[in-house]
C-alpha positions in Angstrom: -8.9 6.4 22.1 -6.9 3.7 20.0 -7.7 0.3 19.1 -4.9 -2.3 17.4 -5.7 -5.2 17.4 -2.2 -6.3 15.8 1.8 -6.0 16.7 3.0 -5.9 13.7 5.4 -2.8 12.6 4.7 -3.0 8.3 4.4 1.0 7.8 1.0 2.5 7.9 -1.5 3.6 5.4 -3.3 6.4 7.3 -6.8 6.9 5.8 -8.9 10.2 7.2 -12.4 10.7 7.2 -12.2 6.4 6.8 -15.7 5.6 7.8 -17.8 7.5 4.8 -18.5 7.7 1.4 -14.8 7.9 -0.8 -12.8 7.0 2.6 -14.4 3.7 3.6 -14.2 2.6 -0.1 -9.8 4.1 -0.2 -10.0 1.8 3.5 -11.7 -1.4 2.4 -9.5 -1.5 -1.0 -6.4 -0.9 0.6 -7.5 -3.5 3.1 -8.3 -5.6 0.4 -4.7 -5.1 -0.9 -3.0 -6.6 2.5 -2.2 -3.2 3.7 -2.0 -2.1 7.4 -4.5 0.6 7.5 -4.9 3.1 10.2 -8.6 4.7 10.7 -8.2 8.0 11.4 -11.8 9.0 12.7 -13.6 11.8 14.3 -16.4 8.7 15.4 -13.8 6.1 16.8 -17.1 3.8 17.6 -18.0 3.9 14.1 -14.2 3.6 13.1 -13.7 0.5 15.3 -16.8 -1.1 14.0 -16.2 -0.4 10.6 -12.5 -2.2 11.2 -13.8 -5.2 12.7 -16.6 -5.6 9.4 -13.5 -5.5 7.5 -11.1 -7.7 9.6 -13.9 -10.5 8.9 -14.9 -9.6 5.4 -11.2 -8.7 3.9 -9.2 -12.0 6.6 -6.9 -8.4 7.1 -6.3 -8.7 10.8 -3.5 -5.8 10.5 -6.1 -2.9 10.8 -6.2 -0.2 13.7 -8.0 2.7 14.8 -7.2 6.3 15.8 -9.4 9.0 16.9 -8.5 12.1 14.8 -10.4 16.0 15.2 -9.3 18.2 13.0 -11.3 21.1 14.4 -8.3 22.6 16.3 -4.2 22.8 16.1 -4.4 21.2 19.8 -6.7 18.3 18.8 -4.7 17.5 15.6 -1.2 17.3 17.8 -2.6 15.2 20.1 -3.7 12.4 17.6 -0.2 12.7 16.0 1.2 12.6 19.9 -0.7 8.9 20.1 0.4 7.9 16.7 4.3 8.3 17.3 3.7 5.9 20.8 2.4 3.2 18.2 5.9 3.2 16.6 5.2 2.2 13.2 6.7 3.7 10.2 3.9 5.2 8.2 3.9 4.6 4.3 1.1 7.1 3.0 -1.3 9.6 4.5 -4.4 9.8 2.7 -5.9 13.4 3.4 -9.9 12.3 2.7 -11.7 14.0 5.7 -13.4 17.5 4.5 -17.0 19.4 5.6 -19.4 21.2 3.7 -21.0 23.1 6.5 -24.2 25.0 5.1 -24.2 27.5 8.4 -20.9 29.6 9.0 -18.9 28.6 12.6 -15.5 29.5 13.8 -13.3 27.1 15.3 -11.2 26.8 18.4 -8.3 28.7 16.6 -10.4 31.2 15.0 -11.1 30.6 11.9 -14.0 29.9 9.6 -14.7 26.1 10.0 -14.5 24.6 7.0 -11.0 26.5 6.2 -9.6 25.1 9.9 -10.8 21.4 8.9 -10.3 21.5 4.9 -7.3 23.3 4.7 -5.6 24.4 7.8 -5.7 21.7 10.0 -5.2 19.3 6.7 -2.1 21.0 6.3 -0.2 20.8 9.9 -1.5 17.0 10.0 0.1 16.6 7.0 3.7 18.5 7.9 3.8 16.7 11.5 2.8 13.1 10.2 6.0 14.2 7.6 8.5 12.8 9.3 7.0 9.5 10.3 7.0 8.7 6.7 9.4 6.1 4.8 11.4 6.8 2.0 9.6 6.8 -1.3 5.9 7.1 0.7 3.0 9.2 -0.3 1.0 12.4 1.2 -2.6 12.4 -0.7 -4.8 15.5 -0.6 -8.3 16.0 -1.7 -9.3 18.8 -4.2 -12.1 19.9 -5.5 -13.0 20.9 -9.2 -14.8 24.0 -7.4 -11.4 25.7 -6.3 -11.9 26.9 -10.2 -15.0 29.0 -9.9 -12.9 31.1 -6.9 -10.0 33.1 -5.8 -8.4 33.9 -2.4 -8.8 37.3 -1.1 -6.9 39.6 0.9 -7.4 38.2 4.1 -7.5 34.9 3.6 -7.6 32.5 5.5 -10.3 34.9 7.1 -13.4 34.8 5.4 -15.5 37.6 5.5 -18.5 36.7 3.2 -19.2 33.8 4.0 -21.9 31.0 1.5 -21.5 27.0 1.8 -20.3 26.5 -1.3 -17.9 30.0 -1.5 -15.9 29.0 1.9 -15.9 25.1 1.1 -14.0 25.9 -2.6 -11.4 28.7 -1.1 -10.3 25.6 1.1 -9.6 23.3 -1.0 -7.7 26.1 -3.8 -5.9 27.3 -1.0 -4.9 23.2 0.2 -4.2 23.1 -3.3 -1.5 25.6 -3.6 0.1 25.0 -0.3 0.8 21.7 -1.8 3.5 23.2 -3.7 4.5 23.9 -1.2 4.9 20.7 0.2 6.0 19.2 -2.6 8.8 20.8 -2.7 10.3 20.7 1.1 9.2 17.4 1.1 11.1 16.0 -1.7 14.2 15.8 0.2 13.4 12.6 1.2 11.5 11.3 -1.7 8.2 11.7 -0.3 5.2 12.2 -2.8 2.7 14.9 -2.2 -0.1 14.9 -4.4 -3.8 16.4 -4.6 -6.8 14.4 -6.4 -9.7 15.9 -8.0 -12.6 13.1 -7.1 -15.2 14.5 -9.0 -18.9 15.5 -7.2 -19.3 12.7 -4.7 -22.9 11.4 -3.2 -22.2 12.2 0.4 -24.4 12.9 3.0 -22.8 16.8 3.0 -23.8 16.8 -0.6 -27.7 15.3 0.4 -27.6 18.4 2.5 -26.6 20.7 0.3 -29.5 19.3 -1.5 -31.7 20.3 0.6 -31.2 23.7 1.4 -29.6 25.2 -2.4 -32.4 24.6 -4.4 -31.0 24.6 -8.3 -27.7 23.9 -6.9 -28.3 21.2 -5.3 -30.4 19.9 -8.0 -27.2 19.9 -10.3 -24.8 18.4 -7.9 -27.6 15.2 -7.2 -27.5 15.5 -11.0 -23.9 15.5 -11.8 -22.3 13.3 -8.7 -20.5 10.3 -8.9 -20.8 7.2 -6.5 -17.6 6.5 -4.2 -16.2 3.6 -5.6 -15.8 6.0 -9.0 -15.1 8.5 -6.9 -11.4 6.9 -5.7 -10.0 6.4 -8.4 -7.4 9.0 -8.6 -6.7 8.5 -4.9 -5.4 4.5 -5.8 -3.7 5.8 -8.7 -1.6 8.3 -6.7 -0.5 6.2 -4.6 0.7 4.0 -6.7 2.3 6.7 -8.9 6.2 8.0 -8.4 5.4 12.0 -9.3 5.1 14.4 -7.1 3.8 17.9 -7.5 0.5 16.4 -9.7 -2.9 16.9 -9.2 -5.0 13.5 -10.2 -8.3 13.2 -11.8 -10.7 10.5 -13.4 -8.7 7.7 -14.7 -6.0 8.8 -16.6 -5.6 12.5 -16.1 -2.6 14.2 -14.8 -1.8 17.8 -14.4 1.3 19.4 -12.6 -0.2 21.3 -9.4 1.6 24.9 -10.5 -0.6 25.3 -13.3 -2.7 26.5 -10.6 -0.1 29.5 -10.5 -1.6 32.0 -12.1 -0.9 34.7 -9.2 2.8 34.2 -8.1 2.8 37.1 -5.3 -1.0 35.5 -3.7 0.8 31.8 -3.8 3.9 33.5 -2.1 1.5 35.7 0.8 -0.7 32.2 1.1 2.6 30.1 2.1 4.0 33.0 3.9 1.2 33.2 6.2 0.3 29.7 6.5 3.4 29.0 7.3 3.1 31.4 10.0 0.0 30.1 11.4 1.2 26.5 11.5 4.9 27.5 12.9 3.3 27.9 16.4 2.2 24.4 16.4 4.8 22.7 15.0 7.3 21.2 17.0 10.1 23.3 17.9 8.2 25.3 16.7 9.6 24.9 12.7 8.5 23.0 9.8 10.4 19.6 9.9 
């Protein structure tokens, strides 16, 4: 389901996960900014009424809605089938969407589901909506301080021991690294791919968490910031020209490949990535 209220062709700033906590803040301030922002939402009802609050409250007529699922390959082609028929040049894609789930699932594909949303299915969005991109535009994906406390094992992206927390953080180290990735075939034509570290964000996953991890939880309620602090790094990625960083707080900086510290794991994690994602791709190859 689409909604677009306007025919205008400015290129696109594609905001996922753009009805809660960090997203709807990145979608009102870029709305706020003029931009032509595209909600890409799992809930299109909540999308659509979340664009028209901000059609009224921002006087930005030039804001549209996508339905986007990134539980499965099939479901994340077919959103970026509908977004080539609106035939707009896009000028960013924000990568916000990610779960917390507190019970282990498996997707469509296979695999555990936070690793198909967070990580896998972030990843082919982001190498199909490639080539829709502008010169000089921006890919943005969302970190998480607790890729530190983990590492990737062998089987990977399998996960075999499965806790909340555990799954949620080999995600979003693993997105990490495959931004490198990124980074570099993307260059060619100038477009930016960076991650942002956020912070611990009040979220209704995080109230959850809450709930059910005890001292945990108590220190994330503890130590989380509110949304609006939250994006920060996102708006100042965008607006940077580097590539290849990973963007915290409100001035912090660091190149992604200090996250190298285990060249022949980043090598076997592209490798079979790139693998996985080949069969969805079109033609079958990366573009």
């Amino acid at each position: 389901m689409m909604t677009n209220n306007n025919s205008s062709k400015q290129p696109l700033y594609i905001v996922t996960g753009s009805t809660d906590s960090m997203g709807s803040v990145i979608t009102r301030r870029l709305a706020e900014q003029g931009k032509s922002v595209l909600l890409a939402s799992r809930n299109i009802e909540k999308a659509e009424a979340y664009a028209e609050q901000l059609r009224t409250v921002t006087r930005n007529p030039d804001l549209s809605c996508l339905q986007l699922d990134l539980n499965s390959f099939d479901l994340v082609n077919d959103f970026v089938r509908r977004l080539r028929e609106l035939d707009r040049p896009v000028a960013a894609l924000i990568n916000n969407a990610g779960i917390l789930p507190l019970h282990s699932s498996m997707s469509p594909d296979g695999y555990e589901h936070s690793v198909q949303v967070n990580f896998l299915s972030t990843s082919l969005l982001s190498m199909q909506v490639y080539p829709l991109i502008e010169e000089d535009g921006r890919i943005i994906l969302s970190t998480s301080v607790s890729r530190r406390l983990v590492t990737l094992p062998y089987e990977f992206p399998a996960v075999s021991h499965f806790t909340p927390l555990g799954a949620y953080a080999q995600s979003k180290l693993a997105l990490t690294l495959f931004s490198i990735y990124m980074s570099s075939t993307m260059k060619t034509r100038r477009v930016a791919v960076n991650c942002v570290n956020p912070g611990i964000i009040k979220s209704s996953a995080m109230a959850a968490a809450h709930r059910v991890m005890d001292r945990a939880g108590d220190y994330l309620e503890r130590v989380s910031l509110n949304p609006e602090a939250g994006v920060t790094p996102t708006m100042r990625a965008l607006e940077s020209n580097d590539t290849g960083y990973i963007f915290s707080g409100r001035d912090k900086q660091v190149k992604t490949t200090t996250m190298l510290r285990n060249r022949e794991l980043f090598i076997r994690l592209c490798n079979d990535t790139m693998r996985i994602l080949k069969k969805h791709l079109d033609n079958g190859r990366a573009e």
